[in-house]
N, C-alpha and C positions, 0 to 999 in steps of 0.2 A: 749656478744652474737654474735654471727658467723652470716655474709650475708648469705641470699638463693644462694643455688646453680643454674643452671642454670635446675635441672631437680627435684629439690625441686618444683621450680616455677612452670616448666611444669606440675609434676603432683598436683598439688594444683592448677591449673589453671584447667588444665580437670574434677578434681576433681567437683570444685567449676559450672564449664559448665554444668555437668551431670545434679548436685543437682539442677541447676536455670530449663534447660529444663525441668524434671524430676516433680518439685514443680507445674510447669504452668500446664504440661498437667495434671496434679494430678487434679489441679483445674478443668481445662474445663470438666473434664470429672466424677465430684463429683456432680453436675444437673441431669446430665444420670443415677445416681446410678449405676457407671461402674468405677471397679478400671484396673488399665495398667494391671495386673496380668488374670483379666478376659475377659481384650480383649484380651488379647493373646490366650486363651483358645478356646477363640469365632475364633478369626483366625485362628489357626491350624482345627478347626473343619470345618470353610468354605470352607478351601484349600484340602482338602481329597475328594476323591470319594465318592459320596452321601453325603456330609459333616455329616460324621460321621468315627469317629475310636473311641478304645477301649482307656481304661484306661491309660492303660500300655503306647500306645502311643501318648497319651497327656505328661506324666510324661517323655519321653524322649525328646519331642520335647521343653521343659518348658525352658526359657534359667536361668530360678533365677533355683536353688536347692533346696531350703530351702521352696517353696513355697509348703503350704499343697492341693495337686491338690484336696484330696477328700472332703475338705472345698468348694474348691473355687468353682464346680463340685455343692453341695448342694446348696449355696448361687444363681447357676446360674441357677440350677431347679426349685428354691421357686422363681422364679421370670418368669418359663418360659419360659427361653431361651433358654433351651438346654431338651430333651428328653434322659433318662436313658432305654435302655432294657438290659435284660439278656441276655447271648448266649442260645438258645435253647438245644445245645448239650452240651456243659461248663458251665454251672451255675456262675463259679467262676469268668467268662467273663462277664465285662459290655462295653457295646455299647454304647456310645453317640453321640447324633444327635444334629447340630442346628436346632432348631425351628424357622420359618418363623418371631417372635417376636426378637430371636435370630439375627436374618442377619439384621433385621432392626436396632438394638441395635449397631451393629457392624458396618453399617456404620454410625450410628449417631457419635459413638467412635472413629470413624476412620478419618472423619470430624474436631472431636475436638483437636482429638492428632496433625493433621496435621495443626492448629492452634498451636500451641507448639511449633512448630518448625518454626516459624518465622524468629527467629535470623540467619536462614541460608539462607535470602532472601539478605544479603550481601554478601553473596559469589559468585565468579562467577562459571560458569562449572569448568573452569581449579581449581579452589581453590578447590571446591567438589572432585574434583578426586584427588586429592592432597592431602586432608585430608583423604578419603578412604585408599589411599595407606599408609600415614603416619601410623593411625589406625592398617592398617593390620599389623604392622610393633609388633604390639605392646603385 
């Protein structure tokens, strides 16, 4: 069996960094009844004017692909968080709003996830931008 290459190691080391952040903030944020998938949804919706856009524009802004938005969209209505309208004049148009329940939920998540990320409390500025650039590289 052959040594790791030097960029074997690399990406099996990022690899392995995603899945540990990835796993914790899972955690903190399994109390809240909030998966990473739905605070994203809660945060593109915070950041919009009136926090609220349609559909369509949840589904471009989502950075997973594979995520089912009009799941994740029900799951965050039967809890509350988010307000469904129709468009008045398109029908085929849905609106969603966060819910005041919503922005609470999103900073309690936002809280927790920012506990997750700890491990970057050994870095210094320079290493931060460092890794930034690296990253973009990538």
């Amino acid at each position: 069996m052959s040594k790791l290459t030097l960029l074997d190691s690399a990406a099996i080391s990022l690899l392995q960094t995603a899945n540990r952040i990835s796993s914790e903030i899972n955690t903190l944020l399994d109390p809240l009844d909030l998966t990473m998938a739905q605070l994203k949804i809660l945060w593109i919706l915070y950041q919009q004017p009136e926090h609220c856009a349609t559909v369509n524009q949840i589904k471009q802004q989502m950075t997973d692909p594979s995520s089912n938005v009009s799941r994740l969209l029900n799951k965050l209505m039967d809890k509350q968080w988010i307000i469904k309208k129709r468009d008045d004049s398109d029908q085929r148009i849905v609106h969603i709003q966060i819910s005041a329940a919503g922005i609470k939920n999103l900073h309690l998540g936002k809280n927790a996830m920012d506990k997750g990320f700890t491990c970057f409390n050994n870095l210094s500025h320079a290493d931060l931008q460092q890794l930034l650039l690296t990253l973009a590289k990538l």
